[in-house]
N, C-alpha and C positions, 0 to 999 in steps of 0.2 A: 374288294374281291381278289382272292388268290388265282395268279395264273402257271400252269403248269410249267415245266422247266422245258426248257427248250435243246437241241443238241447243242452240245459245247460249254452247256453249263455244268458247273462240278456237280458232285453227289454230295460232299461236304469241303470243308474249309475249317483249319485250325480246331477241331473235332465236333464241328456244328454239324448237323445232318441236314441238309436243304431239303424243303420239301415239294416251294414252288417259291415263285414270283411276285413279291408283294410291288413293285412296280421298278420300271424303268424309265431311263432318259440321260440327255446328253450329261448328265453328274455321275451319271451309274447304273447298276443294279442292284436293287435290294430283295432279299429273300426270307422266306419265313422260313427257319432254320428252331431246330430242336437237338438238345442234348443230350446223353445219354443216357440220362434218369428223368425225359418227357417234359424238359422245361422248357419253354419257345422263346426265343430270342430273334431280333432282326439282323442279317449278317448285309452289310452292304461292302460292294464290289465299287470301287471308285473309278473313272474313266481318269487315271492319273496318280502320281503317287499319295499315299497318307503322308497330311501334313505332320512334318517332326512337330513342330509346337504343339498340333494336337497331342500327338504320343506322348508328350513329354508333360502336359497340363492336364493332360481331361484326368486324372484320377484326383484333383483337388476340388472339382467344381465338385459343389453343394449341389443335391440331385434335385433341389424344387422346381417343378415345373419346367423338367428335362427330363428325355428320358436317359439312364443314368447309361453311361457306358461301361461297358464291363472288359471288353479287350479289342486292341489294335494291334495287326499284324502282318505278317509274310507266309501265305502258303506255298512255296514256290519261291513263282515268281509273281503269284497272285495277293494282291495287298488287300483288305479288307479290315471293319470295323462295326464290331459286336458290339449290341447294345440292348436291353431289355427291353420286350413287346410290350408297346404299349394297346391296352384296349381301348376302342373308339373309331366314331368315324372322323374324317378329317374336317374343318371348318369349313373348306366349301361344301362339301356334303350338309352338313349339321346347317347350313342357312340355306341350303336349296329344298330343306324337308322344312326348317323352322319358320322361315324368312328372318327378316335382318331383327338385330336386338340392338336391346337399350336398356334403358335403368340399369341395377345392379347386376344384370348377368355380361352387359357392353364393358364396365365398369370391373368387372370381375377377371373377364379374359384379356382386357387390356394390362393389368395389375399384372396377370400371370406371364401374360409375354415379357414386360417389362422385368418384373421377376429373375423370369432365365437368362435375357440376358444380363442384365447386373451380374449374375453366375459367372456366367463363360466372360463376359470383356474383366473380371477382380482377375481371371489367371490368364488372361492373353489372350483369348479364344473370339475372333470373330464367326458370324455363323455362317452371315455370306449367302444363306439362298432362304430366308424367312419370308413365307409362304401363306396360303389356306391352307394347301397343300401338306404343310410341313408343320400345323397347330392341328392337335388330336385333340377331341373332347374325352377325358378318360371318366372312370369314377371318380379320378383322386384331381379333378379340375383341367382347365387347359393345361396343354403338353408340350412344347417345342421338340422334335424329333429333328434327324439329319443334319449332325453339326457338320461343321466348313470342311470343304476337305479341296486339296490342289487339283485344277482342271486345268487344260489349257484355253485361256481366250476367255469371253465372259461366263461369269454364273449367274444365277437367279434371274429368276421366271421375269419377263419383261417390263411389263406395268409395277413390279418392284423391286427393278433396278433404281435404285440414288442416282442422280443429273452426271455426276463424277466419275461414272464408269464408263459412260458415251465420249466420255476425252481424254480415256486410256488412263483415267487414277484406278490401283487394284483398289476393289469393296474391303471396308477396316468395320471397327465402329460404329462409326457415324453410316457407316449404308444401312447396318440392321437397326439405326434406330429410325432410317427413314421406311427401311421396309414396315416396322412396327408401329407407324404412321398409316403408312397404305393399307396395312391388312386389317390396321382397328375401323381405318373407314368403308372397307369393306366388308366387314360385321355389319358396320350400322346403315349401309344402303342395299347390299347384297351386288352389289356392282364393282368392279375392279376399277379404281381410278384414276386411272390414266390410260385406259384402253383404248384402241386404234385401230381401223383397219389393216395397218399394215406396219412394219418395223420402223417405218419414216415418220407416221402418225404418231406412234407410240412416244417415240425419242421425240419429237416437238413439243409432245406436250408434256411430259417429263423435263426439259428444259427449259420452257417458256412459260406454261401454262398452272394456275393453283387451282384444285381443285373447290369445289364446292361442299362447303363442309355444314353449313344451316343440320343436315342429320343428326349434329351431334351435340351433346348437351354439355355446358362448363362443367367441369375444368376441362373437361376429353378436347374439346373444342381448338383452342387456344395451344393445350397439348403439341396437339395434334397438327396445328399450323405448325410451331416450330421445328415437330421430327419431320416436316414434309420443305424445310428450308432448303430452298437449292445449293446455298455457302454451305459446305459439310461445316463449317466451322461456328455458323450458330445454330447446332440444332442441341437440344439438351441431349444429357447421357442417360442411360436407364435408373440411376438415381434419383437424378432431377425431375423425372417421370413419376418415379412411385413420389417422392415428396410432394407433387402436386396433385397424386391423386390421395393425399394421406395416409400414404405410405398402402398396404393391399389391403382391397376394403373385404376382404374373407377373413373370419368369419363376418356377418350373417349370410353375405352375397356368394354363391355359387357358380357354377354352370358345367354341364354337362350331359351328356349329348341327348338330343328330340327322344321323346319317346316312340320307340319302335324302330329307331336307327342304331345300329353297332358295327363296330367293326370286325374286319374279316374273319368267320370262326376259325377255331383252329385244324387242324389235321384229325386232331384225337375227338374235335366235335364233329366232325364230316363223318368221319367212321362211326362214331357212334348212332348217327343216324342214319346212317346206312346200314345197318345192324338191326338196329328197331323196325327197321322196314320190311326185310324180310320175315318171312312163313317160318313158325315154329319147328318144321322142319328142315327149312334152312339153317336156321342157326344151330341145330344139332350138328351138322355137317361142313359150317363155318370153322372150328376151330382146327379141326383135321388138315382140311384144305391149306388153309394160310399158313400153317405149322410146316403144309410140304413144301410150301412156296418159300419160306426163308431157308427153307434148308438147300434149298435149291434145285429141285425135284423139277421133274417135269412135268407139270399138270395142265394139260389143254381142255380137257373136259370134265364139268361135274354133270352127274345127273339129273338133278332139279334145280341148275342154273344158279346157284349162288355167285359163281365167278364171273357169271355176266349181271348180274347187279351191282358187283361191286365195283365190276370196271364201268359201269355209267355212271356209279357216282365218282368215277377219277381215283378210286385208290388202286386199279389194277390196270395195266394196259396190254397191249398186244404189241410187243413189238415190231415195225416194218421190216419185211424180209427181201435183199435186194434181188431183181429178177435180170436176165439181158434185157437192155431198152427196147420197147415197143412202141410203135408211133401212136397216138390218140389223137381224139378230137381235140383235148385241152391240151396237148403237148407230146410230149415224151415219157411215156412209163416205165421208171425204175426201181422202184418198190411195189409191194402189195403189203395187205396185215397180215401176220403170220399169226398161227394157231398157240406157242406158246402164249402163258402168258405169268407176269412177274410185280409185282411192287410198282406202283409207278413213283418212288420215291424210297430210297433208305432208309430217309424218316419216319418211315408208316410204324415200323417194329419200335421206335422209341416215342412215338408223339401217342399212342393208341395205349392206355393204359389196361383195356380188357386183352387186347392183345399180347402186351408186356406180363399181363398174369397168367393166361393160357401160355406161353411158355415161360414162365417161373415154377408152374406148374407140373409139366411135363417130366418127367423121367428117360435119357435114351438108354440108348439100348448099351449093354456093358461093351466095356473095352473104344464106345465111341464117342466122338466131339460131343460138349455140352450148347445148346442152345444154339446161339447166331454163331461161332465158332465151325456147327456142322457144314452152313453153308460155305464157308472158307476152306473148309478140308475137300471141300467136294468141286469146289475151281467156279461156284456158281454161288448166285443169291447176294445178300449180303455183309459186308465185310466186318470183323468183328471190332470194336474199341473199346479198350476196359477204360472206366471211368477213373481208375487207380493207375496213373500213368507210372512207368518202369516198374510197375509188379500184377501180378495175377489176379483175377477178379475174385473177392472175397469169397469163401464158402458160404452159401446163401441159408440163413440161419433157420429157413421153411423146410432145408433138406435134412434136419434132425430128426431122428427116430422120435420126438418130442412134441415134433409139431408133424399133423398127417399130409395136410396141404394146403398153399396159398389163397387164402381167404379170396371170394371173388370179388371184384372192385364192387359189385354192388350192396356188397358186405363189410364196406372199412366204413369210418366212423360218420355217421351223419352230417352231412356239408349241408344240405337244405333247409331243415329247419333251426331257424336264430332261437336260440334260447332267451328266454322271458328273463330279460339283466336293468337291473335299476341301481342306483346307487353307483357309484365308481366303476371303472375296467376291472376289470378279474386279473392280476399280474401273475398269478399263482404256478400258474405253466411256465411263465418266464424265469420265476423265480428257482423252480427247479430242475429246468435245463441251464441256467449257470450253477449252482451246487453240483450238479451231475457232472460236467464238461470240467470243471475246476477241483471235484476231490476225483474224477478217475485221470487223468494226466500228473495228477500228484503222487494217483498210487501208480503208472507206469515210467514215472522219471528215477519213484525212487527204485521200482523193484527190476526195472531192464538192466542200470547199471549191474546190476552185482548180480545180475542172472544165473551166469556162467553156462557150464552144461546142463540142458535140462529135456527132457525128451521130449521127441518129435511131436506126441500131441500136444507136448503144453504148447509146444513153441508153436505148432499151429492155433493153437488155440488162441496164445497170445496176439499174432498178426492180424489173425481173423477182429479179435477186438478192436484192435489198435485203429487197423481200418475202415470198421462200422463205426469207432467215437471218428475219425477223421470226419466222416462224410456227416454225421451227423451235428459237428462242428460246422461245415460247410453249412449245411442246411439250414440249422441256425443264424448263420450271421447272413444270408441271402433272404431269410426271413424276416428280420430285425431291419436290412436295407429298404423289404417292399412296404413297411409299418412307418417308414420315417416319414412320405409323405402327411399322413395323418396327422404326425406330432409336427409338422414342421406349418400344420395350417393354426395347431389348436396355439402353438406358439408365437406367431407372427413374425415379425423379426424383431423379437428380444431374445431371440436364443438361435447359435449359429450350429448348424450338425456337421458343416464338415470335418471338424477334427472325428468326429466320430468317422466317416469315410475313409478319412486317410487311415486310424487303426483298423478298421477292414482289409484295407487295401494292403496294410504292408503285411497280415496275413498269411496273402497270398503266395508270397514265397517260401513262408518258413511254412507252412500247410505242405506245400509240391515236395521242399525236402524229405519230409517225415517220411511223404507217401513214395518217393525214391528208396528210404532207407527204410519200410515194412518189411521187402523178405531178405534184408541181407546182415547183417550184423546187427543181435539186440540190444550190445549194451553203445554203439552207436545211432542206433533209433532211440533211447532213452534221452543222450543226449541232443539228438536235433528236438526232441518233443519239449524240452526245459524254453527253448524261448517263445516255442507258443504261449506254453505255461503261462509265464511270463507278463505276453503280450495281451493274451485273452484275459488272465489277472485283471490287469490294468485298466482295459476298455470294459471291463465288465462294472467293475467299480465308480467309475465315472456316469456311466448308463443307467446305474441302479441309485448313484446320489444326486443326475441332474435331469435324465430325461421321465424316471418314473413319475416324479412327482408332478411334471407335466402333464403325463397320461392321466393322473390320479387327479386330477383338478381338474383340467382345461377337454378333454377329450371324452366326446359322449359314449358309454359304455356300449348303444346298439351300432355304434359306428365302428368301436374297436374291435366288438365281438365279428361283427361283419370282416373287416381289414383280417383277423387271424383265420376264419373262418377259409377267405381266401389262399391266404398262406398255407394251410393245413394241408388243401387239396393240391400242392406241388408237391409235396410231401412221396416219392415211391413206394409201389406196394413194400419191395425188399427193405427201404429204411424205414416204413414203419416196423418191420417185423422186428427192428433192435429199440429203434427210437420209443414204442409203447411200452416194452417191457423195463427198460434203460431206467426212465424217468419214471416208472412205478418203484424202480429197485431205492432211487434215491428221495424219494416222496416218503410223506407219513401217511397215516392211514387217513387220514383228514384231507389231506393233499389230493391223492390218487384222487378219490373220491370227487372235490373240484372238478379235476380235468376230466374224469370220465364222465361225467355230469355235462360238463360242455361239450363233449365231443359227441353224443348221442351214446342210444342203450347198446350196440351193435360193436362199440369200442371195447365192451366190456366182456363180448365173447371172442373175440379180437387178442384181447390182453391172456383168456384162458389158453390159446392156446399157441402163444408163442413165450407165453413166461417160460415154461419148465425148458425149451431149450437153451432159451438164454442164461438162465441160473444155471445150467448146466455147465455151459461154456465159460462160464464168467468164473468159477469154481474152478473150473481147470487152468485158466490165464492164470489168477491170481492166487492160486494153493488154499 
């Protein structure tokens, strides 16, 4: 369950928008945090600094059965560390609905913890607080979440603490493989084992005491005796682990989470049930309202009560307004709720994608701020952050005389129904967002240099481009990251993805360049865009000689259709508006016809009418 933010807690962090409190304690805060184009991420707040080793290893681990991090940093003075949302409820949740397991789902999730760490201890990375807690049951299998980060004094949760922290050795290794001990025995009993009345209890029998393991079936058995050795020095490594379970016995074995249990929705699923709930005349007078509210108007009252439905379901609040102290029965009175009322999160304007369309949609009035910009001009609401850092948010390609208006989210392309797929994966869409990504940065490398003088609309026109392939580069290889699980189970470990990681990763910076050098000199934007070129080249090639032919064998087509199906839907309404017509330009007629076939019949009025803009634009960039 997500808890609201509390005073003191930021509005964002390192350009994450917090939206509430996915839990706290003596490690932290963590928060469910969304980005500027509605993608949710976990941001955790550490009570202490991020470890350098972290910073300096986590973009090497291999992302299996972790959730993958994507950035560590300094807002301020505020340290923090992003990492992709994982779905699922946690493993004590998942045995308090399921009760305890065995056979091949016991066998499954121990494989998978063991998994992750083998990940994190190959680049140095202890985890330090391995938990129930801290194992997600996702779609894509057990999850290890909340890697190590510096605390002062001890970490992790008590009954899985290693014997060696009670005598002042710092947790290495050897603790998470004893926690990955305790927590598989607690799958298979549903009991914590080593639990105690009191802190005195607990450390006794952690030091003195072996559990009871009969729960558990050989090899787990036996395992599992040795990661629970009191000598850190004979307990096996997460190696030694999977070799004795025969290395992870997925596939056939599974596991993930009870039916009818999931984890916390998101922000954009709370609003949209909030939305469904209301009287059709509500929602007529829904979009008006919340449109004055980010601009930062002041609206205390509607007429048939929309903004008080929305603030019971938590996405609007009232903020307290302070009074002179008055004495009460329970104390001292120095607030009351006051009658505005506002956002009870930043987040709402990016996590709410019917919301994101109703103002993509909107028109202001001439001569004034566009969008969440208005509210910044007017000293209220909220703050505005272009997704294109050091340049101007792209001209949004719906505001052509070409296209009339932004298609409504209940009108982009089919995510519900899986298409009827036999026979291999459909790679066709992937195959022609690399053609696309790799013959237009060939035509912008070669045709920015020797640009020269050219007028204002091409050169707008060119940026505008330049910016839409960026992001939709982006979007691509964050897509290609959430699919690796899949290949990396149909795979086993005969095949390593992290080299593919690290060419993501190093990306990352020659991407930021580009988007630096979008509105200021074209024929050095030409040149920062040559070693993307380059880079994306090169991992594409690799990707298309070693991991397709994995997909194309090993990986069940309604699992993969499934895995994009999810990818599709982070996808923003605004990059679809380039991304559909983009990859129709560089498709054949054969091709198109695939993807719009997968993607439902609704893509296909979709593609009418954002083509003629874009061919528009694309004609003017490129003469």
């Amino acid at each position: 369950m997500t808890m609201r933010l509390v005073p003191g807690d930021p509005m964002s962090l390192g350009g994450y928008w917090l939206a509430g409190r996915l839990g706290a304690g003596g490690r932290g805060v963590v928060y469910d945090a969304y980005d500027d184009e509605g993608r949710r991420f976990a941001v955790k707040v550490p009570r202490g600094e991020v470890d350098g080793q972290l910073s300096d290893a986590v973009w090497r681990v291999s992302p299996r059965h972790l959730a993958r991090v994507v950035g560590v940093g300094m807002d301020g003075v505020v340290p923090y560390i992003v990492s992709e949302f994982v779905e699922g409820p946690d493993l004590r949740q998942a045995v308090e609905r399921h009760g305890p397991y065995a056979g091949g789902e016991l066998a499954a999730l121990a494989a998978g913890m063991a998994t992750a760490l083998r990940s994190l201890h190959a680049v140095g990375i202890a985890h330090r607080d391995l938990r129930p807690e801290n194992v997600l049951l996702s779609p894509d299998g057990p999850t290890v979440i909340d890697l190590g980060v510096t605390v002062p004094g001890t970490v992790g949760t008590r009954t899985y603490l290693a014997p060696e922290v009670f005598t002042g050795q710092r947790p290495g290794p050897e603790a998470d493989v004893f926690a990955w001990g305790g927590v598989t025995l607690f799958a298979a009993t549903g009991h914590d084992p080593f639990r105690g009345e009191s802190l005195g209890g607990v450390m006794h029998r952690l030091l003195a005491v072996d559990p009871d393991l009969d729960a558990l079936p050989e090899p787990l058995r036996s395992l599992v005796g040795r990661a629970l050795a009191k000598n850190p020095a004979d307990r096996p490594s997460p190696r030694e682990l999977l070799a004795g379970m025969g290395d992870s016995p997925e596939p056939p074995y599974t596991l993930g989470a009870p039916e009818g249990l999931a984890g916390p929705p998101s922000l954009g699923e709370v609003a949209e049930r909030a939305y469904a709930s209301l009287t059709p005349l509500q929602r007529d007078e829904a979009p008006g309202l919340l449109l004055r509210l980010l601009d930062g108007d002041a609206v205390c009252r509607d007429e048939h009560g929309v903004l008080d439905r929305l603030t019971e379901a938590g996405l609007l609040v009232r903020p307290s307004v302070a009074v002179p102290p008055v004495p009460a029965e329970a104390g001292t009175l120095v607030a009351v709720s006051g009658e505005r009322v506002e956002p009870a999160s930043a987040a709402l304007a990016r996590a709410w994608p019917r919301l994101r369309a109703w103002e993509a949609g909107r028109s202001p009035a001439p001569g004034a701020p566009a969008g969440r910009d208005r509210a910044v001009a007017s000293g209220h609401g909220l703050p505005a952050v272009s997704p294109y850092p050091g340049s101007a948010a792209p001209p949004d390609v719906t505001a052509s005389p070409d296209v009339t208006a932004v298609p409504d989210v209940t009108a982009l392309p089919d995510v519900t129904a899986l298409p009827d797929v036999t026979g291999s994966p459909d790679l066709t869409g992937l195959y022609v967002a690399h053609r696309a990504m790799l013959s237009d940065l060939r035509r912008l490398t070669q045709l920015l240099p020797e640009a020269g003088a050219v007028s204002a609309a091409r050169a707008s026109a060119t940026r505008w481009y330049t910016r839409s392939l960026l992001s939709a580069i982006h979007h691509h290889v964050h897509g290609d990251e959430a699919l690796w699980p899949l290949v990396a189970r149909a795979a086993g470990d005969a095949f390593d993805l992290s080299p593919y990681a690290g060419g993501h990763e190093a990306l990352g910076p020659l991407m930021e360049r580009c988007r630096a050098a979008v509105d200021g000199d074209l024929a050095r934007l030409g040149r920062e865009l040559k070693p993307v070129l380059d880079l994306l080249a090169e991992h594409i090639a690799g990707e298309e000689a070693e991991l397709f032919p994995i997909i194309t064998e090993r990986v069940p087509p309604t699992a993969w259709a499934r895995a994009e199906r999810r990818v599709a839907g982070q996808v923003p309404v605004r990059q679809m508006a380039f991304r559909v017509p983009w990859l129709d330009r560089h498709a054949t007629g054969e091709e198109t016809e695939r993807i719009l076939a997968a993607a439902g019949r609704s893509s296909r009025v979709f593609l009418a009418l954002t083509r003629p803009g874009y061919r528009r634009r694309e004609r003017l960039a490129f003469g």
